[in-house]
C-alpha positions as CSV (number, residue, x, y, z in Angstrom):
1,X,-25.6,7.8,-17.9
2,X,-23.5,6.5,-14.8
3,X,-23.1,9.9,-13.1
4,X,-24.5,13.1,-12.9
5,X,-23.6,16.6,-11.4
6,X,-26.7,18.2,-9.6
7,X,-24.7,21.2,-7.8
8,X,-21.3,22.5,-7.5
9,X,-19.7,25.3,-5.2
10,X,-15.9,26.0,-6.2
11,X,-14.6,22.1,-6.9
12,X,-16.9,20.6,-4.2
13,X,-19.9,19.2,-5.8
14,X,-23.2,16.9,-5.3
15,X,-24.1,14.5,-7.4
16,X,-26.0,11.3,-8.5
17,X,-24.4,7.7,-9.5
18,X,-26.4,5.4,-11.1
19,X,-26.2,1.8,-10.2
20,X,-28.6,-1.9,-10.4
21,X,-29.4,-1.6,-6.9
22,X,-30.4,2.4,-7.1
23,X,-28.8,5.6,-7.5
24,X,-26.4,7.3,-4.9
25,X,-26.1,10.9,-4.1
26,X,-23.0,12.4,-3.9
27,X,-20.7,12.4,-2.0
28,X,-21.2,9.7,0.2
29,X,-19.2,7.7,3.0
30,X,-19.1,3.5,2.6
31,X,-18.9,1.8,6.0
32,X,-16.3,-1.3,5.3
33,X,-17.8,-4.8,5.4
34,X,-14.4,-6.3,4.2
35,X,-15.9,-10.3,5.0
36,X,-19.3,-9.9,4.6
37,X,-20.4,-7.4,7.9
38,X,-19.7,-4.5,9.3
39,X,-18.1,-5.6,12.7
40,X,-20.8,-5.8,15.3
41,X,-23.7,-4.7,12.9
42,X,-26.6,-6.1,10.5
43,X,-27.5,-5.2,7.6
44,X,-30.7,-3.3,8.6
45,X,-28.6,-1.5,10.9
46,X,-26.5,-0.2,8.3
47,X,-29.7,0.4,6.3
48,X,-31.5,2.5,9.6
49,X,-28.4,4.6,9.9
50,X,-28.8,5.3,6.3
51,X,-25.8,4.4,4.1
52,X,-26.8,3.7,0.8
53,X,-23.6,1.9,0.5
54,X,-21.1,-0.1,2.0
55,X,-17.8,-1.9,0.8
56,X,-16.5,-5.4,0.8
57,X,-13.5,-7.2,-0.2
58,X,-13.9,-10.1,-2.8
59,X,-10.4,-11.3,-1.9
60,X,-11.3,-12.3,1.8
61,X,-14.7,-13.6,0.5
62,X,-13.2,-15.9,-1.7
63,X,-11.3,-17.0,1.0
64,X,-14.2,-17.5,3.5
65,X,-16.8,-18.9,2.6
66,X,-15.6,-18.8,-0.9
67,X,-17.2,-17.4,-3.9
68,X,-19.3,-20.7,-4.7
69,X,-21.1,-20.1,-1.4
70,X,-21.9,-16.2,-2.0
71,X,-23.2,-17.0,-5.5
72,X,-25.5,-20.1,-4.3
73,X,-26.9,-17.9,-2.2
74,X,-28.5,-15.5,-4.7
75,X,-25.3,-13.0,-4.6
76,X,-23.5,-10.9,-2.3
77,X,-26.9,-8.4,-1.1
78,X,-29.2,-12.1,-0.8
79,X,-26.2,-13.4,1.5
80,X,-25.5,-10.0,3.6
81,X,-29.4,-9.3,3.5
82,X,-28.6,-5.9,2.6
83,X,-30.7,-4.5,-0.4
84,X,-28.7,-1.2,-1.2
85,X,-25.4,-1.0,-3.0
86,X,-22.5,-2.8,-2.9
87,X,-19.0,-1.8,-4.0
88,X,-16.4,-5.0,-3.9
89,X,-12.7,-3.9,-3.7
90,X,-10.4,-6.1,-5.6
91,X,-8.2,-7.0,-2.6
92,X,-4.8,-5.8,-3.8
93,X,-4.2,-3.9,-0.8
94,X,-4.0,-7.7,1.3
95,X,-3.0,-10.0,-1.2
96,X,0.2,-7.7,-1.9
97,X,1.1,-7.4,2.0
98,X,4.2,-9.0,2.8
99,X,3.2,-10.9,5.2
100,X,2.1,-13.9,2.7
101,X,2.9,-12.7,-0.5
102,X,5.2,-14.9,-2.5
103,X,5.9,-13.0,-5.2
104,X,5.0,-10.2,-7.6
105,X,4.6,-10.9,-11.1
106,X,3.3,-8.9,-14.4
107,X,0.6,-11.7,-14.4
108,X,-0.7,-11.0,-11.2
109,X,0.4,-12.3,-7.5
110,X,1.3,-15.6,-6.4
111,X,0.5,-16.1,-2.8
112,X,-0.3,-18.8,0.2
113,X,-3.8,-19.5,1.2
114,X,-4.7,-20.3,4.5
115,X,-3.7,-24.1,4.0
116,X,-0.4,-23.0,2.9
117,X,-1.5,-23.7,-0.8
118,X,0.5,-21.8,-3.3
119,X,-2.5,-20.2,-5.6
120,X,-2.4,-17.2,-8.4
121,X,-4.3,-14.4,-8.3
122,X,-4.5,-11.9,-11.5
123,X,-6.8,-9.0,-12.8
124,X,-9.1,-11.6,-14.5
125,X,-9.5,-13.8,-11.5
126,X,-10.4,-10.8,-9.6
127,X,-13.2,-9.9,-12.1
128,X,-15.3,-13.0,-12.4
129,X,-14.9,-13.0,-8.4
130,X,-16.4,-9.8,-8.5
131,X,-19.1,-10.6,-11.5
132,X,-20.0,-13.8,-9.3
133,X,-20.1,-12.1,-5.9
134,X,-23.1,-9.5,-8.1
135,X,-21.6,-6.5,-6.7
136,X,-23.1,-3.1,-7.7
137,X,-19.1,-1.6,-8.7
138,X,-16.2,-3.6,-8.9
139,X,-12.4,-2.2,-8.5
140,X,-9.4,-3.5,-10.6
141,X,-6.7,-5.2,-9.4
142,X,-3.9,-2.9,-8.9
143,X,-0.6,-3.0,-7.3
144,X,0.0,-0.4,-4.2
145,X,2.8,1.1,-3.5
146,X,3.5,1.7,0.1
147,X,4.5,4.8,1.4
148,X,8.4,5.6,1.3
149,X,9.3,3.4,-1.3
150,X,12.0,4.3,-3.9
151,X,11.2,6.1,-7.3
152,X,12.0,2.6,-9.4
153,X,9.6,0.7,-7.4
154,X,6.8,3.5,-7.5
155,X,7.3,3.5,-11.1
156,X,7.1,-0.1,-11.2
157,X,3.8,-0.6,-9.7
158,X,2.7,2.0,-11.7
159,X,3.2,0.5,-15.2
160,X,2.0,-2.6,-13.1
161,X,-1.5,-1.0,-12.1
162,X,-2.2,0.4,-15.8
163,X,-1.7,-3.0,-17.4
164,X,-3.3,-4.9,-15.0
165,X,-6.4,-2.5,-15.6
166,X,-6.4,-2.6,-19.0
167,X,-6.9,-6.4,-18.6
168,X,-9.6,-5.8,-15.8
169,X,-11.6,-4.0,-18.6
170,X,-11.3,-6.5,-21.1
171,X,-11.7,-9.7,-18.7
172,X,-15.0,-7.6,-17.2
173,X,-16.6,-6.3,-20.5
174,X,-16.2,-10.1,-21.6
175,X,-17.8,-11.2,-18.2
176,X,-20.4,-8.8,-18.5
177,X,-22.4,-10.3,-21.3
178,X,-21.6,-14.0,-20.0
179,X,-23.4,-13.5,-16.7
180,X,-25.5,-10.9,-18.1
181,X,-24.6,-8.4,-15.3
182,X,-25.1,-4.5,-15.1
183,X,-21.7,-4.0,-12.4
184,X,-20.2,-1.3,-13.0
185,X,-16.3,-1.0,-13.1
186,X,-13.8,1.9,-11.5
187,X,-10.1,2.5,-12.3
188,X,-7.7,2.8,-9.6
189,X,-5.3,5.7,-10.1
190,X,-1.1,4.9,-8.2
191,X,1.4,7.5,-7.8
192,X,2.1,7.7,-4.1
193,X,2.3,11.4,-2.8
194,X,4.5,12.2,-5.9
195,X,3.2,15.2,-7.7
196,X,4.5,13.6,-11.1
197,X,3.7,10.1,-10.9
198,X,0.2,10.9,-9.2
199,X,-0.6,13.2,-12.6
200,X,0.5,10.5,-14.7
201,X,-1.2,7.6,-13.2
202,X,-4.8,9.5,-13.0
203,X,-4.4,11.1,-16.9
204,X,-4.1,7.2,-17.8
205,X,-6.4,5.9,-15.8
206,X,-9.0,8.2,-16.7
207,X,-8.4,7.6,-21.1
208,X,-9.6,4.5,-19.8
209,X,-13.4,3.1,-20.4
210,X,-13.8,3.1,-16.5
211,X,-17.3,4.1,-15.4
212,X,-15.4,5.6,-12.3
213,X,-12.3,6.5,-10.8
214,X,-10.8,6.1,-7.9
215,X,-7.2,7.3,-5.7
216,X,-5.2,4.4,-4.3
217,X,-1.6,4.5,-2.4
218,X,-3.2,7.1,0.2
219,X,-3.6,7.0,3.6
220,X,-0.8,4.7,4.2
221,X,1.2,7.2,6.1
222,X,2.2,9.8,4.4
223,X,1.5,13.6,5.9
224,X,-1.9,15.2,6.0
225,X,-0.2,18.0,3.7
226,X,1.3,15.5,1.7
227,X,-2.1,13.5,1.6
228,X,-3.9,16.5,0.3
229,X,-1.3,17.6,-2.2
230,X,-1.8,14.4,-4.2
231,X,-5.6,14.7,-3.7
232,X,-5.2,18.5,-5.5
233,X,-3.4,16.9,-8.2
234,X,-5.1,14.0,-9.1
235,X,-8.5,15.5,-8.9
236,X,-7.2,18.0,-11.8
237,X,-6.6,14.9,-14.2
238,X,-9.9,13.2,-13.9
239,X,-13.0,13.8,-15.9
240,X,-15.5,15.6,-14.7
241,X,-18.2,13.7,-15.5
242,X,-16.8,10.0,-13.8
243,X,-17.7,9.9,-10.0
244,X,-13.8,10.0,-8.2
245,X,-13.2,7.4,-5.2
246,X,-11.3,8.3,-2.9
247,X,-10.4,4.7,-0.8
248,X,-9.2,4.5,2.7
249,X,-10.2,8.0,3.8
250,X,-12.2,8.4,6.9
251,X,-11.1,11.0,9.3
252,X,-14.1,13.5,9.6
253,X,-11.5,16.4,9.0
254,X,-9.7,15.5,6.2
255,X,-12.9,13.5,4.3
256,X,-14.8,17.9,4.7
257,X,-11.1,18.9,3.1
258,X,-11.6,16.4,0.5
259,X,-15.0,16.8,-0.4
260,X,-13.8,20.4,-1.0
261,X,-11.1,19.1,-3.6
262,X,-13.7,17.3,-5.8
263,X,-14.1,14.2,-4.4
264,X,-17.1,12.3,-4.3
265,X,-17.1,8.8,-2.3
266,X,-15.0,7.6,0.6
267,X,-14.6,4.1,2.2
268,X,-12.7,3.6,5.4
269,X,-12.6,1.3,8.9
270,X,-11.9,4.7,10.9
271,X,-15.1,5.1,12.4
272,X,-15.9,1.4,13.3
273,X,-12.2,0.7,14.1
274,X,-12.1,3.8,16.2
275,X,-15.7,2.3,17.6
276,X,-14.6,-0.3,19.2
277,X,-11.2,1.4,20.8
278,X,-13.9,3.5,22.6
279,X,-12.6,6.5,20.1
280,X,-15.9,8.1,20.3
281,X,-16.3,11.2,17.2
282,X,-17.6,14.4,18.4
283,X,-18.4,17.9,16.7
284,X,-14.9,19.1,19.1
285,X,-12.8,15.9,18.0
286,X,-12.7,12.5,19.4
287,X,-12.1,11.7,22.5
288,X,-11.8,8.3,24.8
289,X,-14.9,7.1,26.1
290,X,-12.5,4.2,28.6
291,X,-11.0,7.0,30.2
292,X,-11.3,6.6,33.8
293,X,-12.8,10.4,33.7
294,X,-16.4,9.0,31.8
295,X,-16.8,6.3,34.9
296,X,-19.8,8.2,36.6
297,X,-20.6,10.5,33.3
298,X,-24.4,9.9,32.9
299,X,-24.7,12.4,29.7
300,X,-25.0,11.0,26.5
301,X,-21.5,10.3,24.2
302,X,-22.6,13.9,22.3
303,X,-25.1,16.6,23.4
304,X,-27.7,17.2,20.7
305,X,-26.7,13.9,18.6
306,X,-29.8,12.0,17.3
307,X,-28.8,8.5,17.2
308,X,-30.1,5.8,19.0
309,X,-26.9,5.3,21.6
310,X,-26.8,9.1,22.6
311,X,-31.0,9.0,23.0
312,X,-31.0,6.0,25.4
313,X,-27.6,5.6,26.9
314,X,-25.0,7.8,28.8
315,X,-21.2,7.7,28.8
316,X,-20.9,5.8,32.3
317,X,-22.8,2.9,31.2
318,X,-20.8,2.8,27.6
319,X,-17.9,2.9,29.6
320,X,-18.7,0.2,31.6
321,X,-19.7,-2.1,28.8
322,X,-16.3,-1.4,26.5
323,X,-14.1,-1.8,29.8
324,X,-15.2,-5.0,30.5
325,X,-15.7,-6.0,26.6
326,X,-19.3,-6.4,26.2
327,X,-20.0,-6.9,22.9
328,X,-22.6,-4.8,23.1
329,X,-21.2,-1.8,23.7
330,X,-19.0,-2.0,20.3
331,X,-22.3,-2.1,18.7
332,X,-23.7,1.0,20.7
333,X,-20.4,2.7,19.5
334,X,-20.4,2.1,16.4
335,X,-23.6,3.2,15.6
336,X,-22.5,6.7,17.3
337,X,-19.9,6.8,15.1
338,X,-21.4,5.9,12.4
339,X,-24.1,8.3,12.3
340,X,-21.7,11.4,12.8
341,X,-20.5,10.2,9.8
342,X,-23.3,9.9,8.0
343,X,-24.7,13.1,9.3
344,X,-21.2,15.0,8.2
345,X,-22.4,13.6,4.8
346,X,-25.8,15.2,4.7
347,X,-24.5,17.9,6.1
348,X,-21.9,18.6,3.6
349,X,-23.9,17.9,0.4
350,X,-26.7,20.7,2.0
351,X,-23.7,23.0,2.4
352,X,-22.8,22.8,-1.4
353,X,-26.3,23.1,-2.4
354,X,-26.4,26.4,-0.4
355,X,-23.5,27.6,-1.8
356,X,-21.8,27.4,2.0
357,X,-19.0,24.7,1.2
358,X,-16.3,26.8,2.5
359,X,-18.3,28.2,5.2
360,X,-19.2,25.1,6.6
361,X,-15.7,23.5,5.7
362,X,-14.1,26.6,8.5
363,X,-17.0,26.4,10.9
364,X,-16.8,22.7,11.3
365,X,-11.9,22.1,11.2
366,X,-12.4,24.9,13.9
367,X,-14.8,23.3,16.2
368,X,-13.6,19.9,15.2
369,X,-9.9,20.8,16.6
370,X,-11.2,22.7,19.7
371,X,-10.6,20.5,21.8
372,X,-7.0,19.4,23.2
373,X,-7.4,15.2,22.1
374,X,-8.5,16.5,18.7
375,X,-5.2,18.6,18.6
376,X,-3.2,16.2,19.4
377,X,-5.1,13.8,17.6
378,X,-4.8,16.4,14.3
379,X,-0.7,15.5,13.5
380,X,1.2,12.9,12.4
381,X,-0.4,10.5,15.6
382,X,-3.2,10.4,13.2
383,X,-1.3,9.1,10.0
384,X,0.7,6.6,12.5
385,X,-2.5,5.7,13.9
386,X,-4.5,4.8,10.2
387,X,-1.6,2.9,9.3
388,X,-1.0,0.2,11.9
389,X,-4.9,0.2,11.0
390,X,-4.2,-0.4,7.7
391,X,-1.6,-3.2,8.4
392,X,-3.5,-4.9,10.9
393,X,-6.4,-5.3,8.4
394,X,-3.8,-6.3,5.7
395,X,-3.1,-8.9,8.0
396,X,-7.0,-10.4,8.2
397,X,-5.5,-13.3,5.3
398,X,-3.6,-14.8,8.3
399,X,-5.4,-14.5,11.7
400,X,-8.5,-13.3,10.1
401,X,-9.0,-9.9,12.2
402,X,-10.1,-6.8,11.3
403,X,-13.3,-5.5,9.2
């Protein structure tokens, strides 16, 4: 058994997924350690704050320091010294991004490297990457399509994503018993925010021998109502009993709505990214910890918050050190930010084991947009905002930036 349902209230539900390096309750939020890290923090800070899981990408490992390195090592949790669970994503997000892709093919993606060396990269490339990098889950490769796009090109990188999985799961089971591995494999689902392509996309996906599932093409800018839409829809085409992913989500707000739809595991750079912007999360929103108004503010980021940053140091001195770009205040940051999220996790999976999810779910989106920079945070700013986030980190290939 990969996954297991403990509770359920309405289509929110807890749960348990079964991987080498232990199980994971669900639902559960995956800090991004896209080249190896989590920007500004070590694996045992990840492992204090307690995440029992993090993300990275195998595309930018192979990269830097290359896959040879990783695998000398011992594997990916040996090199990052981090003994929980790992998921690797497959990197078609980057290695599609215009900015160095060549061109597009039904074999995979040819693209430069850093040198300027034209190289491949298909399904099967991206599964022995993965298989060699001793991930606990491994994505496929799939092809995204970006928001706005026409219906021909949508339905292109559809058929696209569906063959190039089928290959993942023959390349993978085939890799499997070569490096005798237990990783376990999830199917991404396309479709954009298009009611009928979404439903199509996640039926096939899911007649596939996927030990999970995940929702790609979100979070790219579309409309919070257009976000959850195709989360509504593709949540009513996936099995019950695979563990859905949804990737790229990480605004507090719409990761409670989410949870409510079914979901059951998130990755995202919003918290860290918003970390080191001096974005600080907050029970009443987010608000902007550089602002000239938190100068002399010796309080801590949040009243009653239990993490390390709000227990030892006050907003002035935060201020002061992510002003002047000590890198020690991103580190203080993002550990705030970090545990919110983590506690929203806990938080949430006690609410549906009560029987509260929808309680909680109105108690928290009112307090959460309470105050005025959480309104106006709550729009299309936000969708604006994740997406130059999104491009910026498509653009780590090139100048090597982002998570």
């Amino acid at each position: 058994m990969t996954f297991e349902i403990l509770y359920e209230d309405g289509k929110a539900r807890v749960g348990k997924l079964y991987t080498e390096h232990g199980p994971v309750i669900t639902p559960f939020f995956m800090p991004v350690a896209s080249k190896g890290s989590v920007k500004a923090m070590e694996g045992a800070d990840i492992d204090i704050l307690g995440f029992e899981s993090i993300i990275s990408n195998s595309f930018i490992l192979s990269l830097s320091p290359g896959i040879d390195v990783v695998e000398g090592a011992g594997g990916i949790h040996k090199f990052m010294h981090f003994k929980k669970n790992i998921f690797t994503d497959s990197g078609g997000f980057q290695v599609l991004s215009k900015d160095f892709l060549i061109k597009k093919t039904d074999e995979g993606a040819l693209f430069k490297d850093q040198s300027g060396k034209k190289m491949i990269y298909t399904p099967e490339i991206a599964m022995k990457n993965q298989i060699r990098l001793g991930s606990d889950v491994a994505m496929t490769l799939d092809d995204v399509a970006h928001y706005g796009l026409s219906g021909k090109e949508y339905v292109d990188a559809i058929r696209r994503t569906h063959d190039w999985a089928r290959r993942s799961i023959i390349a993978h089971k085939e890799l499997k018993k070569e490096y005798d591995s237990k990783q376990l494999l999830f199917g991404i689902a396309q479709g954009g925010t298009r009611e009928e392509y979404r439903r199509f996309s996640t039926h096939k996906i899911n007649e596939m021998d996927f030990d999970g599932v995940a929702l790609g093409g979100l979070v790219i800018g579309e409309s919070r109502g257009e976000l959850m839409g195709a989360i509504a829809e593709s949540v009513k085409h996936f099995d019950d009993h695979k563990v859905r992913y949804l990737m790229g989500l990480g605004s507090p707000p719409d990761v409670v709505r989410a949870v409510g739809e079914g979901v059951d595991c998130f990755d995202s750079i919003y918290p860290t990214s918003n970390a080191r912007h001096g974005s600080m999360l907050t029970r009443k929103g987010r608000f902007m910890i550089k602002k000239v108004a938190y100068k002399n503010d010796h309080g801590p980021i949040e009243e009653g918050c239990k993490c390390e940053t709000c227990k030892n140091y006050s907003r002035a001195y935060l201020h002061h050190l992510l002003r002047t770009h000590e890198l020690l205040g991103y580190k203080l940051a993002t550990i705030h930010n970090l545990h919110f999220m983590n506690n929203l996790i806990h938080e949430l999976r006690d609410a549906i084991k009560k029987g509260r999810y929808k309680e909680y779910a109105e108690d928290f989106l009112k307090d959460y947009f309470s105050g005025k920079e959480a309104k106006e945070f709550s729009n299309n700013v936000q969708q604006k905002y994740m997406e130059k986030l999104r491009k910026e980190q498509a653009k780590i290939f090139l100048d090597w930036k982002g998570e």
